[in-house]
Structure formats: C-alpha cells, structure tokens
C-alpha positions in Angstrom: 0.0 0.0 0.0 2.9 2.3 0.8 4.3 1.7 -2.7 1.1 2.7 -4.6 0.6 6.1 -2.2 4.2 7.2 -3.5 3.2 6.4 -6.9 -0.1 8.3 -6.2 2.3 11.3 -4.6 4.8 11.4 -7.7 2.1 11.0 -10.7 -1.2 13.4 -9.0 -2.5 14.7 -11.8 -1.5 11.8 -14.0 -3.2 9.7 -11.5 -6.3 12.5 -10.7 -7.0 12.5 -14.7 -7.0 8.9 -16.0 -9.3 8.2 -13.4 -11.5 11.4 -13.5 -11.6 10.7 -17.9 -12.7 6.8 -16.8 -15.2 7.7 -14.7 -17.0 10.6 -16.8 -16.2 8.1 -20.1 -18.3 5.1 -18.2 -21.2 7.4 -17.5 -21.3 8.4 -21.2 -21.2 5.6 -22.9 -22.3 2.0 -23.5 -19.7 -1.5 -24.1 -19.1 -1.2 -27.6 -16.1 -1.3 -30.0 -16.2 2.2 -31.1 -17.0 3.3 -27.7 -14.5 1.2 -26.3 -11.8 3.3 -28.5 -12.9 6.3 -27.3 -12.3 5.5 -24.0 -9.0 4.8 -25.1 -8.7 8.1 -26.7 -9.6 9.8 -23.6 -8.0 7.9 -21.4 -5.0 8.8 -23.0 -5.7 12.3 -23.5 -6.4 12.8 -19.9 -2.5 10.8 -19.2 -1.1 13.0 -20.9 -2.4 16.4 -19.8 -1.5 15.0 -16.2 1.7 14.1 -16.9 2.6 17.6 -18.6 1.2 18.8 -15.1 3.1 16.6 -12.9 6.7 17.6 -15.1 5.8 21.3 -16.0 2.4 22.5 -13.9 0.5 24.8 -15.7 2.5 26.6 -17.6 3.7 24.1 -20.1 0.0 23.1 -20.8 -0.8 26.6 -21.8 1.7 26.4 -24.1 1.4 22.7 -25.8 -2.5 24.2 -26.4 -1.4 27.6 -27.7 0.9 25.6 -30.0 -1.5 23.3 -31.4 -4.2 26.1 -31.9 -1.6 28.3 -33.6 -2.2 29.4 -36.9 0.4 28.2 -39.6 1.6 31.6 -40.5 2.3 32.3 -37.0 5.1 29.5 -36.9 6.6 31.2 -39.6 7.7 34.5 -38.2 
C-alpha cells in the first residue's frame, strides 16, 4: 500500500485525470467497439495532460494548447 501512495504522490494529476476521464467516459457511454476506443482516446488524453502537469504545472499546458491552436503563419515568423 505504501508503494502505490508514493506512486499516487509522484504522478497526481496523471493519477487524478486517468481516473477522472474513466469515470465521466463510463457514464457516457455504452460497451461497444467504437465506444471502447474512445475511451482509449480519452484515457490517453487525460495521461497526458496530467503528466505535462506533474513535469511542468501549468505553464507548459498553456503552451502545448497555444501551439497546437496556432495558426500556420504564425510559426513562420
């Protein structure tokens, strides 16, 4: 039990956000293949915002979104 509380303590968010993307993608949806792989999708998404979090905190998220919603002409300047 000690082991998985450190691993709880080093990976929060990672650990706060899988399990926050399960629980809201189990509500919304139904077993199903296509379903199933959103889940996945999510899942993953969620892992790795929280890992960005637990390596960076906020700051680095702001900037992964504000570079993948930057335009293209942007990046060329």
């Amino acid at each position: 039990m000690e082991k998985f509380k450190a691993f709880v303590k080093e990976h929060m968010w990672a650990t706060v956000l899988v399990a926050v993307g399960i629980v809201l993608t189990i509500l919304l949806l139904t077993i199903g293949f296509f379903r199933t792989l959103l889940l996945a999708v999510i899942v993953a998404a969620c892992l790795y915002i929280g890992n960005k979090l637990d390596k960076n905190g906020t700051d680095n998220v702001k900037e992964s979104v504000e570079k993948l919603f930057r335009k293209k002409d942007e990046d060329n300047k």
